[in-house]
C-alpha positions as CSV (number, residue, x, y, z in Angstrom):
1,X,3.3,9.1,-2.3
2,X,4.8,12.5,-3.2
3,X,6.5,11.5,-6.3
4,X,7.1,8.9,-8.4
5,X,10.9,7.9,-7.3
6,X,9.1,7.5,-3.8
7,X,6.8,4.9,-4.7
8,X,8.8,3.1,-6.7
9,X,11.3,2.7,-3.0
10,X,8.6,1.8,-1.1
11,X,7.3,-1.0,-3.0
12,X,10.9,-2.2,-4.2
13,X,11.6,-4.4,-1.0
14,X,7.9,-5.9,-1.5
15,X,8.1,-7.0,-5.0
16,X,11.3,-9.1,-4.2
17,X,9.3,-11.5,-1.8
18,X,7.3,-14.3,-3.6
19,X,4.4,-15.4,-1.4
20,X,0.6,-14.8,-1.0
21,X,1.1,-12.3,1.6
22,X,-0.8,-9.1,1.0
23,X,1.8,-6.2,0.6
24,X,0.8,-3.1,1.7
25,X,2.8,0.5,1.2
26,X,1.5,3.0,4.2
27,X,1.7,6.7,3.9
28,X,0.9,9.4,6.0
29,X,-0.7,11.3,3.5
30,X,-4.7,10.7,3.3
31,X,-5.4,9.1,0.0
32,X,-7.9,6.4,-1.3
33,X,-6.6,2.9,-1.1
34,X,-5.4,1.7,-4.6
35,X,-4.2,-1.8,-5.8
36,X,-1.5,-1.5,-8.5
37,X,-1.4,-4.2,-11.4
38,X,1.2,-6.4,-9.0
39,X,-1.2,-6.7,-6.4
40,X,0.4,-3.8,-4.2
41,X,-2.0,-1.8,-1.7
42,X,-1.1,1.9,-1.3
43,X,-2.8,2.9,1.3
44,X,-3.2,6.1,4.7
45,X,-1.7,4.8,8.0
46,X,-4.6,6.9,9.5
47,X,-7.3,4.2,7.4
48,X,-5.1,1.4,8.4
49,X,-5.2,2.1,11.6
50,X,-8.2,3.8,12.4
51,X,-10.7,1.4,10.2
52,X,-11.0,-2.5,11.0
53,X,-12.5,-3.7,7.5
54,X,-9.5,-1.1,5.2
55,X,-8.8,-4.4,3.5
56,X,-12.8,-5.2,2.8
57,X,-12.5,-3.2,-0.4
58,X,-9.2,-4.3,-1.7
């Protein structure tokens, strides 16, 4: 995400849901999927899309 303020918005809504659902953030910029320390993928809408086993790694 493009700053800090951003990221912390998009994972906001995620963070209030308890349940073993993966949550996932998708961005349009192209960067390597990362896992934060609550369990939050950030990851491209373009891998998402465009790759059937972008949650193999994660």
């Amino acid at each position: 995400m493009r700053t800090p303020e951003k990221a912390v918005q998009g994972k906001a809504s995620l963070l209030g849901i308890n349940d073993s659902f993966k949550k996932v953030v998708l961005v349009r910029d192209v960067v390597k999927p990362l896992r934060d320390e609550r369990g939050v993928v950030t990851m491209s809408v373009f891998d998402f899309l465009l790759d059937e086993n972008s949650f193999a790694g994660i």
